[in-house]
DSSP file (Angstrom, degrees, kcal/mol; ACC not computed):
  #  RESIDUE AA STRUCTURE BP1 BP2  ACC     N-H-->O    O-->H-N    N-H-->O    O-->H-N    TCO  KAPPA ALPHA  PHI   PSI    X-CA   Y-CA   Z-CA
    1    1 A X    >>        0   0    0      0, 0.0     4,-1.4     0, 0.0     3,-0.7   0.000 360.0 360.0 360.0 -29.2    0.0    0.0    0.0
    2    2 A X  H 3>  +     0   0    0      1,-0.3     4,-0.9     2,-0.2   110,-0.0   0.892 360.0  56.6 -60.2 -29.7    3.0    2.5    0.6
    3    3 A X  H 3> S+     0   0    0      1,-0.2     4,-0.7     2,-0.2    -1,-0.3   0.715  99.7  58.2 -87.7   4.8    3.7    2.6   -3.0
    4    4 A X  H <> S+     0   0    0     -3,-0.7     4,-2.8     1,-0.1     5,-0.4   0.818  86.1  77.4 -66.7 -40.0    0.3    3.7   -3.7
    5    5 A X  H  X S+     0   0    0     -4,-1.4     4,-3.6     1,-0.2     5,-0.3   0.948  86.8  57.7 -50.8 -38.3    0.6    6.6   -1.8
    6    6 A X  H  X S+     0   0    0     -4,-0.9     4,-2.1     1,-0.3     5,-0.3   0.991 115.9  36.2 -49.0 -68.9    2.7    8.6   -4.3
    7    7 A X  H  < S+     0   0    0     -4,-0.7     4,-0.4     1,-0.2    -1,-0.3   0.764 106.6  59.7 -55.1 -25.1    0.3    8.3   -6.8
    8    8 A X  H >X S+     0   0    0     -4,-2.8     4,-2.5     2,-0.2     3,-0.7   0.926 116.7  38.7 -79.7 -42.5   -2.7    8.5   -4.7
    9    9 A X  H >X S+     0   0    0     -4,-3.6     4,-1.9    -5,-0.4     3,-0.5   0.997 117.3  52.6 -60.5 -63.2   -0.9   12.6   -3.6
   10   10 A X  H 3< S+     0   0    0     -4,-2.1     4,-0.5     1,-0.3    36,-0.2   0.507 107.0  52.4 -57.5  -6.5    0.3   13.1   -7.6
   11   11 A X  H <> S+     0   0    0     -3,-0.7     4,-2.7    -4,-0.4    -1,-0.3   0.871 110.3  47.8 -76.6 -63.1   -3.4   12.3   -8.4
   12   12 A X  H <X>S+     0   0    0     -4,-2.5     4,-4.8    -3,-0.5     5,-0.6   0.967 111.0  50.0 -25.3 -74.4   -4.5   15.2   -5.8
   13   13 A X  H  X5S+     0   0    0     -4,-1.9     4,-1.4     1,-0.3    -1,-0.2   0.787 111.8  45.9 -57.0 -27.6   -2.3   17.7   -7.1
   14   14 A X  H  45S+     0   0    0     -4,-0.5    -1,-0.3    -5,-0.3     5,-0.2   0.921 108.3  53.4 -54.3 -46.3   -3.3   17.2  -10.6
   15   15 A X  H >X5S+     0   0    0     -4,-2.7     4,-1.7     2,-0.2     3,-1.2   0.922 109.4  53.4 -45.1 -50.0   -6.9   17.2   -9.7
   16   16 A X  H 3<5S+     0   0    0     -4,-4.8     5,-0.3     1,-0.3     4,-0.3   0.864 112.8  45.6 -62.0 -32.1   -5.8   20.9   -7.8
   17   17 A X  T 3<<S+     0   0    0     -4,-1.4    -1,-0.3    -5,-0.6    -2,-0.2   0.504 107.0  51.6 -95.4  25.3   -4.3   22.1  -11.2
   18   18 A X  T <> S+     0   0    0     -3,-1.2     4,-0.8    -4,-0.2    -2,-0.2   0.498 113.0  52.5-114.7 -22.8   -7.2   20.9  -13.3
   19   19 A X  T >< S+     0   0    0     -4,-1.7     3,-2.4    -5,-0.2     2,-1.7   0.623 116.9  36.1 -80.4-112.0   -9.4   23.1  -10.4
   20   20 A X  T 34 S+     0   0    0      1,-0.3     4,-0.4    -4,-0.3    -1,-0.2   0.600 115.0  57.5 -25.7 -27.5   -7.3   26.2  -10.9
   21   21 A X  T 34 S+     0   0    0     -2,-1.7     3,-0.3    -5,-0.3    -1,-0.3   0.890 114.4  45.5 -63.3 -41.0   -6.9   25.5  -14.9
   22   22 A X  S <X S+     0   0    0     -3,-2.4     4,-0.5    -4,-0.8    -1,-0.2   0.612 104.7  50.8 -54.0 -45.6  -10.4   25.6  -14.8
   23   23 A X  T  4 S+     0   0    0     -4,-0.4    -1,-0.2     2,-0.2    -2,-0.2  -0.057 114.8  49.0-116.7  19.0  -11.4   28.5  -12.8
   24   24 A X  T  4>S+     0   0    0     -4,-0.4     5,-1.9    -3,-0.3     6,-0.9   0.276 110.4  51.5-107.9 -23.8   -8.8   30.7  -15.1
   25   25 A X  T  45S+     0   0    0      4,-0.2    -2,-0.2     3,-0.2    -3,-0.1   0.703 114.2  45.1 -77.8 -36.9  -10.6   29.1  -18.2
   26   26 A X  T  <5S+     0   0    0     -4,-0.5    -3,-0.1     1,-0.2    -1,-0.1   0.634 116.0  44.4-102.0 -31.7  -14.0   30.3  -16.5
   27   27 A X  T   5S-     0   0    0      3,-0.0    -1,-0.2    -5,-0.0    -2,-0.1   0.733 116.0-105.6 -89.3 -24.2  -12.9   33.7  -15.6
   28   28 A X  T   5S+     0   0    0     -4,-0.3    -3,-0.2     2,-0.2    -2,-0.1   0.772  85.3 116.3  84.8  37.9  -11.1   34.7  -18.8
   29   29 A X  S   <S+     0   0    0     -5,-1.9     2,-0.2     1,-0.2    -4,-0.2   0.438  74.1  41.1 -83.0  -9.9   -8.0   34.5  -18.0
   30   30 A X  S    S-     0   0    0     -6,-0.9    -1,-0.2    -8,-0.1    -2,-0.2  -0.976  82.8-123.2-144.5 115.4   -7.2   32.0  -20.0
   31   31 A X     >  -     0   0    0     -2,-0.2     4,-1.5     1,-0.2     3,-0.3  -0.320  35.5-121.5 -75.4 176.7   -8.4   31.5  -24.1
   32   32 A X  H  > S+     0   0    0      2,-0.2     4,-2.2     3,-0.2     5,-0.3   0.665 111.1  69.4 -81.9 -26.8  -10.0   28.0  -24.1
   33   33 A X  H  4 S+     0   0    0      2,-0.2    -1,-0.2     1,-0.2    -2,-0.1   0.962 110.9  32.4 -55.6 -43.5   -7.3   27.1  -26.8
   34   34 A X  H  > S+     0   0    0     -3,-0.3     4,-1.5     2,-0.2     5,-0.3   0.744 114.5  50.2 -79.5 -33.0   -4.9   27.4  -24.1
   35   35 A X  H  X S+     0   0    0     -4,-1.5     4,-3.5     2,-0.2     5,-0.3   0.954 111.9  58.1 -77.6 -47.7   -6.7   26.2  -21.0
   36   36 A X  H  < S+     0   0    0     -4,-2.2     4,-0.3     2,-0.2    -2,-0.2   0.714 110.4  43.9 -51.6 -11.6   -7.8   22.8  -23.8
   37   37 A X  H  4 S+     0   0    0     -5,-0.3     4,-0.5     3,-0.1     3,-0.3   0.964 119.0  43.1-104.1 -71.8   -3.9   22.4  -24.0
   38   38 A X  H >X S+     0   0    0     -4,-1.5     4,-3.4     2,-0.3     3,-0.6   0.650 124.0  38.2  79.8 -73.3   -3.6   22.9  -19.8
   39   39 A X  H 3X S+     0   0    0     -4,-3.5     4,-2.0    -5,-0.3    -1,-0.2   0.971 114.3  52.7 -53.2 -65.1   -6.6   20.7  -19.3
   40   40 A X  H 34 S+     0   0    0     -5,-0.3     4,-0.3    -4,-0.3    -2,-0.3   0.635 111.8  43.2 -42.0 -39.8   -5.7   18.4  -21.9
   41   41 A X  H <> S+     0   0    0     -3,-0.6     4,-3.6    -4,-0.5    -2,-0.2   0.910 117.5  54.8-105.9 -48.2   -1.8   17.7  -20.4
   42   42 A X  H  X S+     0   0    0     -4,-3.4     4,-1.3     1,-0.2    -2,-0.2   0.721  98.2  54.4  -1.2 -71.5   -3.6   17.5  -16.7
   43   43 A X  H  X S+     0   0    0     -4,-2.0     4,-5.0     2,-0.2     5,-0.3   0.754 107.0  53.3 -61.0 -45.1   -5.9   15.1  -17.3
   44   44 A X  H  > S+     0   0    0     -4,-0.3     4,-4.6     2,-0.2     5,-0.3   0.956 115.4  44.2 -63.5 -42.4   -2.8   12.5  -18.7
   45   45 A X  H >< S+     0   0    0     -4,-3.6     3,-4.1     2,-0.2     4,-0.2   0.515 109.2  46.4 -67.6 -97.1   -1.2   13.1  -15.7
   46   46 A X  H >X S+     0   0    0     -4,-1.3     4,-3.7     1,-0.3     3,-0.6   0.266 122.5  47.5  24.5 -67.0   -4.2   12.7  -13.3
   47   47 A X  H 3< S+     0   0    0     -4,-5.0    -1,-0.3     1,-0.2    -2,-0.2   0.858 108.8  52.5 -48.1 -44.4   -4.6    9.3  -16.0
   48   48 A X  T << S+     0   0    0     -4,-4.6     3,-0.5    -3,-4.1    -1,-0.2   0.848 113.1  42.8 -74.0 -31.4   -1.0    8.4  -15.6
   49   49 A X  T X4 S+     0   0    0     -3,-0.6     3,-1.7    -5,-0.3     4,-0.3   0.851 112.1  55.2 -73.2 -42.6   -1.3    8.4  -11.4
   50   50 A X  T 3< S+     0   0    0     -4,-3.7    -2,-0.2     1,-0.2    -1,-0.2   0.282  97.4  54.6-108.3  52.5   -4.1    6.8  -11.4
   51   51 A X  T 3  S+     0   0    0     -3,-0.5    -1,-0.2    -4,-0.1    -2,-0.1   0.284 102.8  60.9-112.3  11.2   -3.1    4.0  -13.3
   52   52 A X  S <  S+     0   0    0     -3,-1.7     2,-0.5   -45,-0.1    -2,-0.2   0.438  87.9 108.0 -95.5  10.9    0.0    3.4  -10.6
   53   53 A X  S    S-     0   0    0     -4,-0.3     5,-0.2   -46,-0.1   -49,-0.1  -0.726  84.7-105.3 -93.3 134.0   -2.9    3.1   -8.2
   54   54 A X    >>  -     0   0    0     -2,-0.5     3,-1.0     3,-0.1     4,-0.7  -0.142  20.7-133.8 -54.5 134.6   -3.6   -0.3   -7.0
   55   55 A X  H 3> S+     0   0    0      2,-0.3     4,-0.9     1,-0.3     3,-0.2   0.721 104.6  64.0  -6.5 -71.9   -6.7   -2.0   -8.4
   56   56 A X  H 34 S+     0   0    0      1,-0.2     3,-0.3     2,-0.1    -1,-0.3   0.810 118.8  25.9  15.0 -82.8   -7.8   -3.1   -5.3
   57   57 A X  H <4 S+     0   0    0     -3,-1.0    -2,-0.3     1,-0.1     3,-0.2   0.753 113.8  54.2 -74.6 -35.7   -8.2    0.5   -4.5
   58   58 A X  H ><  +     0   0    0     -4,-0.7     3,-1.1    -5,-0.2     4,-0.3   0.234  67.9 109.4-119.8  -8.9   -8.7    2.7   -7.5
   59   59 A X  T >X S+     0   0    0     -4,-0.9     3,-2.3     1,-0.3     4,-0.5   0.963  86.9  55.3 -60.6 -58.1  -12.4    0.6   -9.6
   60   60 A X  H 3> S+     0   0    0     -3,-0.2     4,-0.6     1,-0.2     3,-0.4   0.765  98.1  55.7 -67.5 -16.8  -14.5    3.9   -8.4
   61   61 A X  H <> S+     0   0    0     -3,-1.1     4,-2.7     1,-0.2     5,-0.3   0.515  89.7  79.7 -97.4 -13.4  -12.1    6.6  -10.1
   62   62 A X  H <> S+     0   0    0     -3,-2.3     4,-1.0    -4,-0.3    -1,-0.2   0.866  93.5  49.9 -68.4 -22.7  -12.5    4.8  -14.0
   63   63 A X  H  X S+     0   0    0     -4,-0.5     4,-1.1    -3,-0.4    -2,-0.1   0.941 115.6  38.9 -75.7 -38.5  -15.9    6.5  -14.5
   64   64 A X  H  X S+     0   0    0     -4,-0.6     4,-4.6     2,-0.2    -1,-0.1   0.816 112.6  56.7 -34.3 -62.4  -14.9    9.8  -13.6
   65   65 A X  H  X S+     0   0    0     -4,-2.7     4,-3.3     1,-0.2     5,-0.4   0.920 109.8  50.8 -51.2 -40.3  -11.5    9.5  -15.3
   66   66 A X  H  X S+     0   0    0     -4,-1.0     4,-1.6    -5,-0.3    -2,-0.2   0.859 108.1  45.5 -63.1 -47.3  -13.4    8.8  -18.1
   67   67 A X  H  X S+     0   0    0     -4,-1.1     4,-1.3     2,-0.2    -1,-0.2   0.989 112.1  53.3 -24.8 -88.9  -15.6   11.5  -18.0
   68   68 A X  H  X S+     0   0    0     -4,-4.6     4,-2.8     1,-0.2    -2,-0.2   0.698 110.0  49.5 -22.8 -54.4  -12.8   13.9  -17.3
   69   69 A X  H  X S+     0   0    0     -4,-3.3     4,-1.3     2,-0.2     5,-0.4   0.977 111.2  46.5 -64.1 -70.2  -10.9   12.6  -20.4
   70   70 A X  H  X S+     0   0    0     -4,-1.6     4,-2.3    -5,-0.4    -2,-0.2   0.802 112.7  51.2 -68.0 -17.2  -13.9   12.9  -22.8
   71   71 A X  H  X S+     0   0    0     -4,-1.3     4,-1.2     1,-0.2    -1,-0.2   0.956 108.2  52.4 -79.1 -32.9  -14.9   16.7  -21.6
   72   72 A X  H  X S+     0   0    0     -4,-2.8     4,-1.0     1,-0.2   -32,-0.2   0.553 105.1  47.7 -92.1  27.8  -11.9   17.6  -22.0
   73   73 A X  H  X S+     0   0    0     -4,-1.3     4,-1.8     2,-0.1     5,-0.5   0.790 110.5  60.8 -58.5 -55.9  -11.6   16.2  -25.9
   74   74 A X  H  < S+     0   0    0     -4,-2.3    -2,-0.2    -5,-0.4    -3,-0.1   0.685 107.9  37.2 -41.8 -29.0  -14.9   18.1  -25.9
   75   75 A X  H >< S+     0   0    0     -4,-1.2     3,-3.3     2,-0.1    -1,-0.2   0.943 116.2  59.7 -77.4 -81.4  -12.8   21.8  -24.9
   76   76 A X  H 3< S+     0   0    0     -4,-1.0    -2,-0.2     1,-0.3    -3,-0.1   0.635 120.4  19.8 -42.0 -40.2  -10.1   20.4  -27.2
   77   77 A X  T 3< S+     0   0    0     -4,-1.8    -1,-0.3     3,-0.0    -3,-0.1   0.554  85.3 127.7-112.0 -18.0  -12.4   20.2  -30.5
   78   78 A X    <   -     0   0    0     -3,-3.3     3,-0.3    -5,-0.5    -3,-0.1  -0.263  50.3-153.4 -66.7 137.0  -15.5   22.9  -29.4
   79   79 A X  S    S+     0   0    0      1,-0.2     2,-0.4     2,-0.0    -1,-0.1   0.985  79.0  25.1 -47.4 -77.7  -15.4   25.2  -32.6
   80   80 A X  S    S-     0   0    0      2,-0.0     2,-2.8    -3,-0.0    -1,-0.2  -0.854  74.1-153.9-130.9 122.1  -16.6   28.0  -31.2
   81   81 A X        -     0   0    0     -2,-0.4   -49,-0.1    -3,-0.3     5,-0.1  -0.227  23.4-176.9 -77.8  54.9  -16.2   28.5  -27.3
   82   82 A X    >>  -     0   0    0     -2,-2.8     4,-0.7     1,-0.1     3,-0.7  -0.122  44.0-101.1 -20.2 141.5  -19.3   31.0  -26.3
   83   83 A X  H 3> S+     0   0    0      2,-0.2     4,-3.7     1,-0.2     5,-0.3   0.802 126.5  46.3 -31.6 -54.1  -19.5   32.2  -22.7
   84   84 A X  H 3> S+     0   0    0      1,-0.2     4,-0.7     2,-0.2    -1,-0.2   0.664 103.5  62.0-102.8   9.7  -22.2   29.6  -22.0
   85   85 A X  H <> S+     0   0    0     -3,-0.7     4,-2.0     2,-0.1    -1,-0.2   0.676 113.2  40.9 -56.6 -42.2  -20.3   26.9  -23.8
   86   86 A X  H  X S+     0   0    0     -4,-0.7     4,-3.2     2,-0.2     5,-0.2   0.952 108.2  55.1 -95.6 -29.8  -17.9   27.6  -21.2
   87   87 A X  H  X S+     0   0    0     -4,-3.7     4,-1.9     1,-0.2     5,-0.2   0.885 113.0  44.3 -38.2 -58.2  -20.1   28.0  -18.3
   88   88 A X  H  X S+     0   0    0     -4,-0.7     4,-1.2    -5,-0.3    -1,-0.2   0.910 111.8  53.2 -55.8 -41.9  -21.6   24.6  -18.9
   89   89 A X  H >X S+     0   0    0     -4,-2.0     4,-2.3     1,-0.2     3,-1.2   0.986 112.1  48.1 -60.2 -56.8  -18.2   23.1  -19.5
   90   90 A X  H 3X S+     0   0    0     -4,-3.2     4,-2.7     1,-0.2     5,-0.3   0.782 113.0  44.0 -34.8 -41.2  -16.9   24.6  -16.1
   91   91 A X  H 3< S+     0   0    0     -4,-1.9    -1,-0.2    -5,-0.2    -2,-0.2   0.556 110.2  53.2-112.7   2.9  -19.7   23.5  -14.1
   92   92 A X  H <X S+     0   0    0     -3,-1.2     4,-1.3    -4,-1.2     3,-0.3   0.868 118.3  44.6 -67.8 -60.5  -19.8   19.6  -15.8
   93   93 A X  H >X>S+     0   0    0     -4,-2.3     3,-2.0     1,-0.3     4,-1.0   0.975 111.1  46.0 -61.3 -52.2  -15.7   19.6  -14.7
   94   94 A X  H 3<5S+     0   0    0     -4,-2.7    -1,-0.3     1,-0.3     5,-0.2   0.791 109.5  58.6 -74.7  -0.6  -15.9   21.0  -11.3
   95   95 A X  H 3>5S+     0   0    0     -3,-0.3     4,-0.8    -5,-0.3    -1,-0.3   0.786 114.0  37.6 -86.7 -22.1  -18.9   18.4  -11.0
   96   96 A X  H XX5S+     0   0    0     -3,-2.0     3,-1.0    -4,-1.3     4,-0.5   0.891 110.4  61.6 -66.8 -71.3  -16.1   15.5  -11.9
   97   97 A X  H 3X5S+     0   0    0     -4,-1.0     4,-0.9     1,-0.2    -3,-0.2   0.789 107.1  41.4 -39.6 -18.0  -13.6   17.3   -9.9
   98   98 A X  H 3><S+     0   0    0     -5,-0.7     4,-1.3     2,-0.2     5,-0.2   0.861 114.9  50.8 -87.9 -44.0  -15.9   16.8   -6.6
   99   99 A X  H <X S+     0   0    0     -3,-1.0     4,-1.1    -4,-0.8     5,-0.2   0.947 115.8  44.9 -45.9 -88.8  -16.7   13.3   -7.7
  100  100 A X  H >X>S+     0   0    0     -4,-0.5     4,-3.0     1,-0.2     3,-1.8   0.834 112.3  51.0 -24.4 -79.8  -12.7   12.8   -8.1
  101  101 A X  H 3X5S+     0   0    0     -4,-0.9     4,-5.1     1,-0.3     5,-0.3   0.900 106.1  47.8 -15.4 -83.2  -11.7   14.5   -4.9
  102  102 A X  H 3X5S+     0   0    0     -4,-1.3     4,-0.7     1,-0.2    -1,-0.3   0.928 121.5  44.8 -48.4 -32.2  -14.1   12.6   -2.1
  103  103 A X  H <X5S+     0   0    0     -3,-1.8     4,-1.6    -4,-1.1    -2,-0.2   0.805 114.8  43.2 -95.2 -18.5  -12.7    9.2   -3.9
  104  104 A X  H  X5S+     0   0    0     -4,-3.0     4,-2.2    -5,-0.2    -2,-0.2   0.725 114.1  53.0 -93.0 -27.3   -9.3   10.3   -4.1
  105  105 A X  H  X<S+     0   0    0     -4,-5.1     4,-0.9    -5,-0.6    -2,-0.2   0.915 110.9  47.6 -35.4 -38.7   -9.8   11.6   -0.4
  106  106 A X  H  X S+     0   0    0     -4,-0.7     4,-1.5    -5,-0.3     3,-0.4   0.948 109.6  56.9 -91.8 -55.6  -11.0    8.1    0.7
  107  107 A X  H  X S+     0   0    0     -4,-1.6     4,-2.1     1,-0.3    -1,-0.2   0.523 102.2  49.1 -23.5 -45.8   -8.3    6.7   -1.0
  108  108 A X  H  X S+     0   0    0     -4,-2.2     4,-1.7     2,-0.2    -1,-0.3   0.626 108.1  51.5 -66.9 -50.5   -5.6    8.4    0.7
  109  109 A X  H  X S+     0   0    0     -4,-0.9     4,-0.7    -3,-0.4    -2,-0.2   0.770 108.7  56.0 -79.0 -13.6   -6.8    7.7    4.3
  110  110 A X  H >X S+     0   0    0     -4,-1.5     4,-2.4     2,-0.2     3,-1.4   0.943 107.9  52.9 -64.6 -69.0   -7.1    3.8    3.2
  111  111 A X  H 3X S+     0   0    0     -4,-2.1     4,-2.3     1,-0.2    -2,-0.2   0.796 114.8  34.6 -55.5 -33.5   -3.6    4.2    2.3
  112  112 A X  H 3X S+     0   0    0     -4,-1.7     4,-1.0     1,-0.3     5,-0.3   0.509 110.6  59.8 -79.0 -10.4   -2.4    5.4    5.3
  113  113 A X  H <X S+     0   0    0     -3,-1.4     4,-1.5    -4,-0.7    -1,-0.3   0.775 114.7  45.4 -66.0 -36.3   -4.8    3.5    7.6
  114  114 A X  H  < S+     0   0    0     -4,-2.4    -2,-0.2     1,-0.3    -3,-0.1   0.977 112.9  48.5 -78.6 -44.5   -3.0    0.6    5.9
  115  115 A X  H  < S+     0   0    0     -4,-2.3    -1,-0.3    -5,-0.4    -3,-0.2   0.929 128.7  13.7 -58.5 -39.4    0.2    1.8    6.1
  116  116 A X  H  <        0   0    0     -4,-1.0    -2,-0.2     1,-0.2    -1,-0.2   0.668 360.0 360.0-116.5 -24.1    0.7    2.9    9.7
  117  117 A X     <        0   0    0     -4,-1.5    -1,-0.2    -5,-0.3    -3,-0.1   0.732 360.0 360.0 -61.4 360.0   -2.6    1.1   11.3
């Protein structure tokens, strides 16, 4: 279970730049061309931690990922990115991201119940 833990934190922190990537995308701080290249490189990591995460642990976080993945092809492809294109996009992700979050939460106190209990 200790070597989970790495991934289970490098999961987090992606998840935290995919929130802030997001909320700069949403504010206009960021063109959606660039926040879909942001999002886009995020998301791989996010994919790439949690595929070092054990099995065992990690079956609730494929539906999400999966999610995650396909809006943000959806960002990546949208033609033309309208205010309430982006409003809707925003408020799909930060509804994954909350999903993500509580499972990679739970996740994290399993590993470390395992580890040190």
């Amino acid at each position: 279970t200790r070597s989970t833990e790495p991934a289970v934190l490098e999961a987090r922190i992606m998840l935290n730049r995919l929130r802030q990537a997001t909320g700069e995308l949403a504010s206009g701080q960021t063109s959606p061309k660039e926040a879909a290249v942001k999002i886009g490189s995020y998301v791989r990591s996010l994919v790439d931690s949690t595929n070092r995460i054990s099995r065992s642990f990690a079956p609730q976080l494929a539906r999400p990922i999966a999610q995650l993945d396909e809006i943000a092809d959806e960002l990546k492809r949208a033609d033309s990115v309208t205010p309430d294109f982006v409003k809707a996009w925003t408020e799909k992700a930060v509804a994954i991201y909350e999903v993500l979050e509580a499972h990679l939460r739970e996740l994290y106190q399993q590993v470390n119940v395992g580890a040190y209990g």
